[in-house]
N, C-alpha and C positions, 0 to 999 in steps of 0.2 A: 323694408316692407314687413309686415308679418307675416306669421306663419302661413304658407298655403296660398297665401297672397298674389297673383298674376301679376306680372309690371303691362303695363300698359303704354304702346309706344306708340305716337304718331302715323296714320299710315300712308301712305307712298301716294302721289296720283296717278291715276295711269296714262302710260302715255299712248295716244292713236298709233292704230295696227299698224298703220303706213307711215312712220316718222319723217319727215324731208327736213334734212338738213339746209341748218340755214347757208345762204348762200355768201361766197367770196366778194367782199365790197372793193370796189377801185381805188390804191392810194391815191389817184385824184381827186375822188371825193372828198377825201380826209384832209388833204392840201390846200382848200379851201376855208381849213380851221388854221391859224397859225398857231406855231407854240410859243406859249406862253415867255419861254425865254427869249422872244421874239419882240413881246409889247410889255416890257417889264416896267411901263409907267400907264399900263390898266388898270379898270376897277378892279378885274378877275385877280389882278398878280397884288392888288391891295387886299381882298379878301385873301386869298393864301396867307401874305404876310402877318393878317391879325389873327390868322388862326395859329401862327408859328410855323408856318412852310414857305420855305424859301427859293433861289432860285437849283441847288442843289439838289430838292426833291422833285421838282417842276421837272429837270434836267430825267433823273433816274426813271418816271415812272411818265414820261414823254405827254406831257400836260399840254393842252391846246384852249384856245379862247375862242371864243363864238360871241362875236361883237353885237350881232343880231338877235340874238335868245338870251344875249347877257348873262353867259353861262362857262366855268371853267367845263373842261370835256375832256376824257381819257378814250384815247384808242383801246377797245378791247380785239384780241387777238387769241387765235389757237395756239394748239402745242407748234405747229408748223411755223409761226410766225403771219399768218395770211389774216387779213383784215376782216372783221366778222360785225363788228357794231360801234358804237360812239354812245357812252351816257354821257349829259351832260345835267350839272349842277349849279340850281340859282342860288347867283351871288344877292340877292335880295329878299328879303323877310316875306314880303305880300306876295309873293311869284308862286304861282302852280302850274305844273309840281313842282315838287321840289326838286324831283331826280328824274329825267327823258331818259329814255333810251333812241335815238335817231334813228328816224326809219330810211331807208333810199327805194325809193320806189317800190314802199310798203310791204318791205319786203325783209330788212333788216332786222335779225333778231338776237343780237348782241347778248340780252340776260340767256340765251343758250350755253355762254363761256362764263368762264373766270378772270377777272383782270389778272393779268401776268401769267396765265397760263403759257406761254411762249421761254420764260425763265423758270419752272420749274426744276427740281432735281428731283424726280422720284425716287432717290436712294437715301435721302433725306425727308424729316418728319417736314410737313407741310403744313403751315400753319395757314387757316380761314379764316377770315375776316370777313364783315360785311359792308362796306362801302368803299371807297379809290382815298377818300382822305384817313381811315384807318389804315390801308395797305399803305400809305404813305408812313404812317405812324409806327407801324413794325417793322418796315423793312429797313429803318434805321439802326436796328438792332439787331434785326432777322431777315434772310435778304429772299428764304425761302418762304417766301408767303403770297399769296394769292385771292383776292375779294369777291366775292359772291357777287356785288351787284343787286342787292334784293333779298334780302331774308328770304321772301316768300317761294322764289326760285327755287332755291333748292332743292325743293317737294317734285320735282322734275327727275325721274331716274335717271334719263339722257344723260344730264348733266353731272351730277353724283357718281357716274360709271365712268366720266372723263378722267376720274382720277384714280379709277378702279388699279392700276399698276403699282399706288401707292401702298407706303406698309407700316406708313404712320400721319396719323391726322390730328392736329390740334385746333381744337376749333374755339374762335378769340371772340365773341358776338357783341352783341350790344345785350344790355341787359332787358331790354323791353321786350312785351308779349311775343312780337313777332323774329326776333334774336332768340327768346329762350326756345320757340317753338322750331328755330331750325338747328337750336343744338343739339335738341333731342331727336330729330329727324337722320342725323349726322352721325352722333352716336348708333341710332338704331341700324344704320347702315355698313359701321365699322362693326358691329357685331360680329365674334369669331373669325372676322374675315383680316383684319388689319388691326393695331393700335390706335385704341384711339385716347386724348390727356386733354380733356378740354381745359380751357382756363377764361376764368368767369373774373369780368374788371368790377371794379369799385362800383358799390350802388349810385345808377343815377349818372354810373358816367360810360362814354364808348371809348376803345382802342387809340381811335383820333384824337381825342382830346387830352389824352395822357403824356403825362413826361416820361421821356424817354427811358430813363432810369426805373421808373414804373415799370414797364413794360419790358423792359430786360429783366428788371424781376419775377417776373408772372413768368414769362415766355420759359426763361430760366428754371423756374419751377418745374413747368413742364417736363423739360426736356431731361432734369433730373429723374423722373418718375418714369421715365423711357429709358432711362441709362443704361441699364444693362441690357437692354435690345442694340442699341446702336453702335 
């Protein structure tokens, strides 16, 4: 910036005076989605496959299929491990939306968390991603990492304060308006307060869709430029 120059950052939404937590969903509920390593001659487990996820990732990041919405779906969960929401993801081109979050008696409000939140190491840099099939794509590399669910979420304090313990954040997005706009939300929150080493993927392209070797080099960048904190 130039001289004298203000930076100008994103700002926050606020959140209602009375915030109610979203509520604890029934693994019953969830039991009625099988996992995917369960019907491994599905559409859902055909999509994963041509996207390069197999049944090894399906396994790691507890992937479920929804016969009826024709959707792969990832249990989201707190730091506690307790069940908080279900997004699910069409496997089909014409389908909106693209990405649900499941309601249970409209009450379910899953983009409140992080996927993987439940495997965190807050003693460890945390790497952010924004969707279930990129956290698939870095934890092959990097196991400390956890997905937004939503660019747009993030503009949520509640949520951004879940990982207020942490003391280093790396944030992996997609490169489009609504990615770049929650880097800098991200940033602006690690301000003085924690580390933050974003890392910005190839134009054009997201986390998921990269080779692994990619993304151990990004990710590895990173954590270079952390080094002497860690």
């Amino acid at each position: 910036t130039g001289e004298g120059e203000e930076l100008v950052f994103p700002s926050f939404e606020h959140a209602p005076k009375e915030y109610e937590p979203p509520p604890v969903l029934p693994e019953s509920w969830l039991g009625t989605m099988p996992t995917l390593l369960s019907m491994p001659q599905c559409v859902g487990a055909e999509y994963l496959h041509g996207r390069g996820y197999h049944e090894e990732d399906w396994q790691a990041q507890d992937v479920r299929w929804d016969h009826n919405r024709q959707r792969v779906c990832w249990p989201i969960r707190d730091a506690q491990g307790l069940l908080r929401g279900v997004q699910g993801r069409a496997i089909h081109k014409d389908a909106k939306p693209k990405y649900l979050h499941y309601e249970y008696e409209d009450k379910a409000r899953g983009s409140d968390f992080f996927l993987g939140e439940q495997h965190l190491n807050f003693d460890k840099p945390i790497v952010l991603v924004e969707g279930a099939i990129d956290k698939m794509g870095v934890h092959r590399v990097y196991t400390n990492v956890a997905a937004i669910m939503g660019a747009s979420t993030i503009l949520r304090p509640e949520k951004l304060d879940r990982l207020a313990t942490s003391f280093a954040i790396i944030p992996f997005l997609d490169g489009n308006k609504a990615g770049q706009a929650g880097m800098e939300t991200i940033k602006r929150w690690c301000w003085k307060k924690r580390l933050c080493a974003p890392v910005y993927a190839p134009a054009g392209r997201d986390p998921g869709d990269l080779h692994e070797e990619i993304i151990g080099e990004l990710v590895g960048e990173a954590l270079g430029k952390l080094g002497s904190f860690l």
